[in-house]
VEXDREN-2710 file (C-alpha; in Angstrom, 1 decimal):
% VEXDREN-2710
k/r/px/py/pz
1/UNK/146.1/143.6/259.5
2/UNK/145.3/140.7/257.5
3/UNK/146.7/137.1/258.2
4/UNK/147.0/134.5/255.9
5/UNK/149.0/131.1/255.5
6/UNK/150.2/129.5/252.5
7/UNK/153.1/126.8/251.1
8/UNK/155.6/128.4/249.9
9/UNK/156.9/132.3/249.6
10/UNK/159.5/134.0/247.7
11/UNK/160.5/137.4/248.7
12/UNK/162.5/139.1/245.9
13/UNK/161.3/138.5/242.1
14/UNK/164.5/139.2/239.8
15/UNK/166.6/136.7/238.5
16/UNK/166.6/133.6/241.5
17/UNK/163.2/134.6/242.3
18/UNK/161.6/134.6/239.0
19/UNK/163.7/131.2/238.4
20/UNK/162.4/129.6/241.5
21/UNK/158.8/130.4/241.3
22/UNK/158.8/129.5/237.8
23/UNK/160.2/126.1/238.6
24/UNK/157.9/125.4/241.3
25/UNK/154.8/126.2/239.6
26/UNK/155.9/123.6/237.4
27/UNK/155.8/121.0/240.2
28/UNK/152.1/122.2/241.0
29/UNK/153.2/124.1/243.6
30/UNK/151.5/126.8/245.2
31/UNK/154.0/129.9/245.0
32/UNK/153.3/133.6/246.4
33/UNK/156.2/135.7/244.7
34/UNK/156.9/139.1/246.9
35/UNK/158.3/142.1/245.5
36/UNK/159.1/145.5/246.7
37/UNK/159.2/147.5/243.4
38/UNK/157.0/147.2/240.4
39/UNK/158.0/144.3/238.0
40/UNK/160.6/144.9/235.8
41/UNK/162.2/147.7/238.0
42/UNK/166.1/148.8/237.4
43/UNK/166.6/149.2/241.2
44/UNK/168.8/145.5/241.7
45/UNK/170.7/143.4/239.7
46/UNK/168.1/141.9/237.1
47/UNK/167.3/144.2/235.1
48/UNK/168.4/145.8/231.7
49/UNK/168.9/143.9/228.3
50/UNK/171.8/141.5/228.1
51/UNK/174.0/139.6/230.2
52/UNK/177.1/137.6/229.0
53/UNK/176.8/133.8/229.3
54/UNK/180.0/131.5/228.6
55/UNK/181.6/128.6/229.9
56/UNK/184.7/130.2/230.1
57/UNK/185.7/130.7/233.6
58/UNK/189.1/130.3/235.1
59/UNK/187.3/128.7/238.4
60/UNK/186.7/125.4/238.2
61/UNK/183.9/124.9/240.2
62/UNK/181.9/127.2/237.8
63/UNK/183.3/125.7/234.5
64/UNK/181.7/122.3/235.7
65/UNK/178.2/123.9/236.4
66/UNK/178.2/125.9/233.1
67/UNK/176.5/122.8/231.0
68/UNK/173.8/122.4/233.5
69/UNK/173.2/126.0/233.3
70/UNK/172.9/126.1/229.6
71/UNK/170.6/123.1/229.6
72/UNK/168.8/124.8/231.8
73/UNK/168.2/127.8/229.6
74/UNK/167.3/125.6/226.7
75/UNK/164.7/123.8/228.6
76/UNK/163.0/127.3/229.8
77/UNK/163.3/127.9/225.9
78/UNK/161.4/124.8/224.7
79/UNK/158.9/125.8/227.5
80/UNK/158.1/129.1/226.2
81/UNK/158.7/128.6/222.7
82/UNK/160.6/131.8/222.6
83/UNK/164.9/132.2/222.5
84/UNK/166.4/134.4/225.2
85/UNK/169.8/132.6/224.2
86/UNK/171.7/135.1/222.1
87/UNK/175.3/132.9/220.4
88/UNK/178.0/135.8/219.6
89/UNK/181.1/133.9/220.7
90/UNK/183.1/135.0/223.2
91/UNK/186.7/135.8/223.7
92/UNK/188.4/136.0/227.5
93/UNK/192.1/137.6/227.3
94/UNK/194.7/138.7/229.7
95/UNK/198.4/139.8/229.6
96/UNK/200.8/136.8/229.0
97/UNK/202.3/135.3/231.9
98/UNK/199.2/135.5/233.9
99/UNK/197.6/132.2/234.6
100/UNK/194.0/133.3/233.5
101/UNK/193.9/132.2/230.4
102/UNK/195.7/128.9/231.0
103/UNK/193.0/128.1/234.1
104/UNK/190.0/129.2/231.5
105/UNK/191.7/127.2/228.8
106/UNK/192.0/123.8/230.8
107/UNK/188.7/124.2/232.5
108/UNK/187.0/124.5/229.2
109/UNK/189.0/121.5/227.8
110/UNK/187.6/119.7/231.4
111/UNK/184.1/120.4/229.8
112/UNK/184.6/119.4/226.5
113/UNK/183.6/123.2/225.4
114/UNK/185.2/123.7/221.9
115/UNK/187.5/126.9/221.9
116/UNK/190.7/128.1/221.0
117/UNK/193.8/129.4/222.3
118/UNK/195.7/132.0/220.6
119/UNK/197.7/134.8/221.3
120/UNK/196.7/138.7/221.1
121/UNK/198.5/138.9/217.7
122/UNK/196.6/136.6/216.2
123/UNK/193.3/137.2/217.6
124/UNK/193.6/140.8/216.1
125/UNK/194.0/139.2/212.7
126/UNK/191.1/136.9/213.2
127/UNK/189.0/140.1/214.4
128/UNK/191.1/143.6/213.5
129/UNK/188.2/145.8/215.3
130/UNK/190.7/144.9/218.8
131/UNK/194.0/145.9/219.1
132/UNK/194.9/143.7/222.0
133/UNK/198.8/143.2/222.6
134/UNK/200.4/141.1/220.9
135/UNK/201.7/138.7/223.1
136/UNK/198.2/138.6/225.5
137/UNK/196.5/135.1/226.2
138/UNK/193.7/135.0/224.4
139/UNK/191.1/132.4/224.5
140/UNK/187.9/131.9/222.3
141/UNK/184.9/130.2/222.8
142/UNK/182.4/130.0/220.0
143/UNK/179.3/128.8/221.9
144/UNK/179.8/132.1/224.6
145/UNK/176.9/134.7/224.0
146/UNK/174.2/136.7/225.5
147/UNK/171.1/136.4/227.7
148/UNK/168.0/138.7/226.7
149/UNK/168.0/139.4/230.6
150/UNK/164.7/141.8/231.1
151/UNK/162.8/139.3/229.0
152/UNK/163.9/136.0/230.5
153/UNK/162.9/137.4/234.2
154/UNK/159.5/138.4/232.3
155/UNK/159.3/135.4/230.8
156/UNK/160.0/133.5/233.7
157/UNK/157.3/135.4/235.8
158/UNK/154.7/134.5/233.0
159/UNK/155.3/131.0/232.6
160/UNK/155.2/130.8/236.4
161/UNK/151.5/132.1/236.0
162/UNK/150.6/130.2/233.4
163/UNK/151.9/126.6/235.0
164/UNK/150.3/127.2/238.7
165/UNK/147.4/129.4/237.4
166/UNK/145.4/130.5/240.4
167/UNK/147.9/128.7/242.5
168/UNK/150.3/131.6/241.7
169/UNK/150.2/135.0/242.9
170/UNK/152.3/137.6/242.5
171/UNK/152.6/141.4/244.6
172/UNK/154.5/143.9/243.5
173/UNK/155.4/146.9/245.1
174/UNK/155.3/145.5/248.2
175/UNK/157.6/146.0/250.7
176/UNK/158.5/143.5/253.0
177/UNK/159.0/144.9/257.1
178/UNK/160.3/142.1/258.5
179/UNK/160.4/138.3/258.9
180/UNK/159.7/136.6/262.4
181/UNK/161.1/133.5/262.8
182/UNK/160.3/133.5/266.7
183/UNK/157.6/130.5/266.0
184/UNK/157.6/127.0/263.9
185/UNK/156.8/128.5/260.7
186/UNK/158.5/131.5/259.1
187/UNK/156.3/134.3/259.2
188/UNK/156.6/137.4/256.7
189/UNK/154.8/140.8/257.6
190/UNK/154.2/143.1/255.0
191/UNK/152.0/146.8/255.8
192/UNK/148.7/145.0/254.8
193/UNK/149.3/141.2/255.8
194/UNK/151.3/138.7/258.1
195/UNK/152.1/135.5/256.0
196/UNK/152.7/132.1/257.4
197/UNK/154.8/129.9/255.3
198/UNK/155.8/126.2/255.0
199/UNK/158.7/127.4/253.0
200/UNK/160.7/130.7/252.7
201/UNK/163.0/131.6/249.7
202/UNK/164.8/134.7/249.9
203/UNK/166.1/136.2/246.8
204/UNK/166.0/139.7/247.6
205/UNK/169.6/140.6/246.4
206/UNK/171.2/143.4/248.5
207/UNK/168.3/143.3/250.6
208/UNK/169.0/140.1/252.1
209/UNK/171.0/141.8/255.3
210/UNK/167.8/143.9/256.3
211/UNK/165.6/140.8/256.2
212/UNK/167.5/138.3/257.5
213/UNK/170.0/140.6/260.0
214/UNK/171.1/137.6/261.6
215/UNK/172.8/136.1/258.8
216/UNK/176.1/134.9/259.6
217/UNK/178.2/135.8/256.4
218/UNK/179.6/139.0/255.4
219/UNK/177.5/140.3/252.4
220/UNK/178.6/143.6/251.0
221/UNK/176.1/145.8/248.4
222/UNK/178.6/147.7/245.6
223/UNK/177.0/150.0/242.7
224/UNK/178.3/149.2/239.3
225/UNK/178.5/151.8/236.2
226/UNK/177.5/150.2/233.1
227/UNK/178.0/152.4/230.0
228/UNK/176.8/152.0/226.2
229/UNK/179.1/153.4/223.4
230/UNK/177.7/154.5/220.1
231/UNK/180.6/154.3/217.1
232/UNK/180.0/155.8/214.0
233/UNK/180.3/153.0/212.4
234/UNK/178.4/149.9/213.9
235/UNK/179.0/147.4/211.4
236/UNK/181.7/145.7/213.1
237/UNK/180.5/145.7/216.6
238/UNK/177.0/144.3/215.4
239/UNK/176.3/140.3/216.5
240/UNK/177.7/137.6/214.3
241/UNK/180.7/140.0/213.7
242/UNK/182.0/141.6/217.3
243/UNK/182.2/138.3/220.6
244/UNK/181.1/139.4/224.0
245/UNK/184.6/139.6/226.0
246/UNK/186.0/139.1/229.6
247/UNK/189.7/140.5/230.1
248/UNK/191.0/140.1/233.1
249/UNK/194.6/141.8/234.2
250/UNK/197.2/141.7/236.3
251/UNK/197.5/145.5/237.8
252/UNK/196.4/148.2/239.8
253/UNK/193.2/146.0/241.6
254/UNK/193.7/143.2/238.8
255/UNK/191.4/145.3/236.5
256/UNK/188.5/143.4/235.2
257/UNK/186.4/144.5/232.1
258/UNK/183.8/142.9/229.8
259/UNK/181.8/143.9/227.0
260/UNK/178.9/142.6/224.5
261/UNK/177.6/143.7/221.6
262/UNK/174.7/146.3/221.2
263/UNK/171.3/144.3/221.2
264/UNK/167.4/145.7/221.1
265/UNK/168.7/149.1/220.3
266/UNK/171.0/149.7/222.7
267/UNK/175.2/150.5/222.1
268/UNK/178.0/148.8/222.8
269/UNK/178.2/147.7/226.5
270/UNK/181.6/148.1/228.3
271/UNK/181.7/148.2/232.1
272/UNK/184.3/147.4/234.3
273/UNK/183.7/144.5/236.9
274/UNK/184.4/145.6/240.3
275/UNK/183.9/145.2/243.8
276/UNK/183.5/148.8/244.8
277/UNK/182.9/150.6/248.0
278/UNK/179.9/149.5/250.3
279/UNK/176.7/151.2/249.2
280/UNK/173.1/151.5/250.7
281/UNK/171.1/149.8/248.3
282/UNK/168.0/152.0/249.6
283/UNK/169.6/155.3/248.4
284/UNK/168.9/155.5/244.6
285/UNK/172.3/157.1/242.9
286/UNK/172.1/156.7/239.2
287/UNK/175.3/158.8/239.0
288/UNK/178.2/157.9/237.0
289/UNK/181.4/159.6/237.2
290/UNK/183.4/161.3/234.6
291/UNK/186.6/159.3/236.5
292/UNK/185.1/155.6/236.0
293/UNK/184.2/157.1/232.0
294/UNK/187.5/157.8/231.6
295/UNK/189.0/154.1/233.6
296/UNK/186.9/152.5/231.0
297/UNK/188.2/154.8/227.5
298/UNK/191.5/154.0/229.0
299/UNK/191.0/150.6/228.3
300/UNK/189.3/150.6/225.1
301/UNK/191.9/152.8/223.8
302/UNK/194.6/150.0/224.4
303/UNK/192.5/147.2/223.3
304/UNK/189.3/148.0/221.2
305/UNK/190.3/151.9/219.9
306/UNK/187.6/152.6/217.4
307/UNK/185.6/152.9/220.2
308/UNK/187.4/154.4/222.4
309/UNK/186.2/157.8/221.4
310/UNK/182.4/157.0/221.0
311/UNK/180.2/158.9/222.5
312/UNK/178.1/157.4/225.6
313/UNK/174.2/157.6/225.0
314/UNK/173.4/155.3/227.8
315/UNK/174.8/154.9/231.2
316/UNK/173.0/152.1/233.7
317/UNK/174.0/151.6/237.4
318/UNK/173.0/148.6/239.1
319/UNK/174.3/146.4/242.4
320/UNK/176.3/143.7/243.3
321/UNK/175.8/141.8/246.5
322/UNK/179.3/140.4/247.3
323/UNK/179.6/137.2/249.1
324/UNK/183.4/136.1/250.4
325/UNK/185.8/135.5/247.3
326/UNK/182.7/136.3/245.2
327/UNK/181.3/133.2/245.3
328/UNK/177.3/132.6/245.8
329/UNK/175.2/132.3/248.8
330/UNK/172.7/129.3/248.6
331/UNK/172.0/127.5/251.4
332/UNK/169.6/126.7/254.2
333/UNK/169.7/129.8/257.1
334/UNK/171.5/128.0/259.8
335/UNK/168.9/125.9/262.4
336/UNK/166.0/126.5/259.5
337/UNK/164.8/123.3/257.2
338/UNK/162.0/126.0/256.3
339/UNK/164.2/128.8/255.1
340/UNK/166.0/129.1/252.4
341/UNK/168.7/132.2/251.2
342/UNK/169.6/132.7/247.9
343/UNK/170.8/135.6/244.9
344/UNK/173.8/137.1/246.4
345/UNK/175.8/136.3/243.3
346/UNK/178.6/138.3/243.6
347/UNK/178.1/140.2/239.8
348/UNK/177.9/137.0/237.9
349/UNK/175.4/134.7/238.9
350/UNK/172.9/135.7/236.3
351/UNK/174.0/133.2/233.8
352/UNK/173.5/130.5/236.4
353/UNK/170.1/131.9/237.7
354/UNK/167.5/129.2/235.8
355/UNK/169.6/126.6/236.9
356/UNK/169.5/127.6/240.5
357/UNK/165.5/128.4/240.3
358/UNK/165.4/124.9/239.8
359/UNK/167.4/123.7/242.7
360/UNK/166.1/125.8/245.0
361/UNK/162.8/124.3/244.3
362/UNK/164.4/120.6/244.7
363/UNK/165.1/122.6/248.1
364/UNK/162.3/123.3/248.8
365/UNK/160.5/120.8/248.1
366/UNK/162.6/117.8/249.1
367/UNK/163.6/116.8/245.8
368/UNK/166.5/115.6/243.9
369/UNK/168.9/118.6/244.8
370/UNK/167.2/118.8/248.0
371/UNK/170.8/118.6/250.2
372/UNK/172.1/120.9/247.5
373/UNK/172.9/118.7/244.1
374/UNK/174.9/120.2/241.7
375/UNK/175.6/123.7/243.5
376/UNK/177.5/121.2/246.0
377/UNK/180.3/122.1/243.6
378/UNK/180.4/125.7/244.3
379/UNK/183.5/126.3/246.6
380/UNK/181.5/128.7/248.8
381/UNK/177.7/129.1/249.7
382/UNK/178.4/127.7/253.0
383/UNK/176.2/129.5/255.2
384/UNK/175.5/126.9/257.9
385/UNK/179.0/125.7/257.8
386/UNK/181.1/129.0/258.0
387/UNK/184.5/128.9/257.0
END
């Protein structure tokens, strides 16, 4: 087996990873990115063509990190000259008398994020395609909107090459066995080479237990059913007419369901966000049940009918790796300088993941964010100071 030593390693090349080796290249820094699937693969949490991206969150902590975030994502923009920034609006509603839309409402007010509060009976006549009860809490943000997901990991990964050059590698479909941390330096061990590193960054998702067994926070892996409704009539569902949306209730396990609008092709996304039952992230199940189809027409039928009844001509699973309250896990591994753990997001870290590419590199390289900067806000991510 072949050794070899070199500055810094990523293990994991989705959203954090492709973020952080991106934003070290930049710094001139030499980067060896690690993945065990090819490039592009559907098997984590990266992949597929939009995610939602909005200020409008009812924790604080998140609210105040939002601007950074989209700065971020307009800096990778200018940087690429391409847009991966897709502006829809966005609308986050719940029933009345829940505090959700009140805490999303001051929070964006906090920010200085223009929106507007309403309730469901007028919302419906701003936007008749939803049908969402009258006396819901309805808050709109016009700045809310889309990521182009697939592309801005691509993207990422590219620019990564392009800035370190040589200095860059990249190995797909390469498993990772195990990482010793018995000497000074981390060392990772593929089925071909044994890597010494100044500087370990693990963003490998639901993988993170099995590389790092040690790690002492409860991560739990959940597979989530993503389905894409077809209506017979797209016109008001297109972008520019139909708002990503968030609604969040108040039931039977506080039911939690977003949407966007259909982009490069695909239908109308609707999924319900939920932190299911453990899964093995190694066994591949694209199954999705006729129950959770039905969960989700359920909703649609009491808030956006005329597509409650489309057909479904795409279904997507993917994971989420669940940290305590889902909050994120970013942190130095406990008694490590040299090691670094990041990307269990809990479902909705993609929006933040540019941003955090560039602390981890502050991270790792001792810069400004070094201690932890901005994600200091975070109310969780405490990993060498368990709660």
């Amino acid at each position: 087996m072949q050794s070899i030593a070199t500055r810094n390693v990523i293990i994991g090349a989705g959203a954090m990873g492709s973020a952080a080796a991106y934003r070290l290249a930049r710094r001139g820094e030499p980067v060896l990115l690690i993945e065990q699937f090819p490039l592009g693969h559907d098997r984590g949490s990266s992949h597929g063509a939009a995610r939602i991206t909005r200020h409008s969150y009812a924790d604080p902590s998140y609210a105040r990190l939002m601007p950074a975030a989209f700065q971020a994502w307009k800096e990778l923009e200018a940087d690429a000259g391409q847009s991966v920034y897709i502006r829809t609006g966005g609308v986050s509603f719940s029933p009345a008398g829940f505090d959700y839309g009140a805490c999303v409402a001051a929070n964006l007010e906090s920010v200085g994020v223009p929106h507007r509060r309403m309730t469901g009976a007028d919302w419906n006549r701003v936007n008749p395609i939803f049908s969402v009860p009258a006396t819901h809490d309805v808050v709109f943000e016009p700045d809310a909107g889309m990521l182009a997901a697939a592309r801005a990991v691509a993207l990422q990964l590219e620019l990564a090459r392009t800035h370190g050059g040589e200095k860059t590698q990249v190995m797909p479909s390469t498993p990772v066995r195990r990482i010793d941390l018995d000497g000074t330096r981390p060392v990772v061990v593929t089925d071909s080479l044994t890597i010494a590193t100044d500087r370990l960054i693990v963003t490998a998702g639901a993988w993170v237990k099995h590389l790092l067994p040690r790690l002492p926070i409860p991560l739990v892996a959940t597979r989530q059913q993503v389905l894409y409704f077809r209506p017979s009539d797209p016109a008001p569902f297109r972008i520019g007419r139909f708002p990503v949306f968030i609604f969040k209730g108040s039931g039977e396990d506080e039911a939690f369901f977003y949407g966007m609008p259909g982009f490069l092709g695909t239908g109308i996304k609707v999924a319900r966000h939920f932190v299911g039952p453990e899964t093995d992230p190694d066994v591949e199940d694209r199954t999705v049940a006729d129950a959770y189809c039905e969960i989700v027409r359920g909703f649609l039928r009491n808030h956006i009918p005329a597509l409650a009844g489309a057909p479904i001509d795409l279904t997507e699973t993917c994971l989420y790796t669940v940290a305590p309250d889902e909050h994120f896990l970013v942190d130095f591994l406990p008694g490590r300088s040299d090691v670094i753990v990041a990307s269990p997001c809990s479902g909705h870290g993609f929006k933040f993941s540019c941003l955090i590419g560039q602390v981890l590199a502050d991270m790792a390289t001792g810069g400004p964010g070094h201690e932890r900067g901005e994600l200091d806000l975070l109310p969780a991510w405490k990993l060498a100071r368990p709660s």
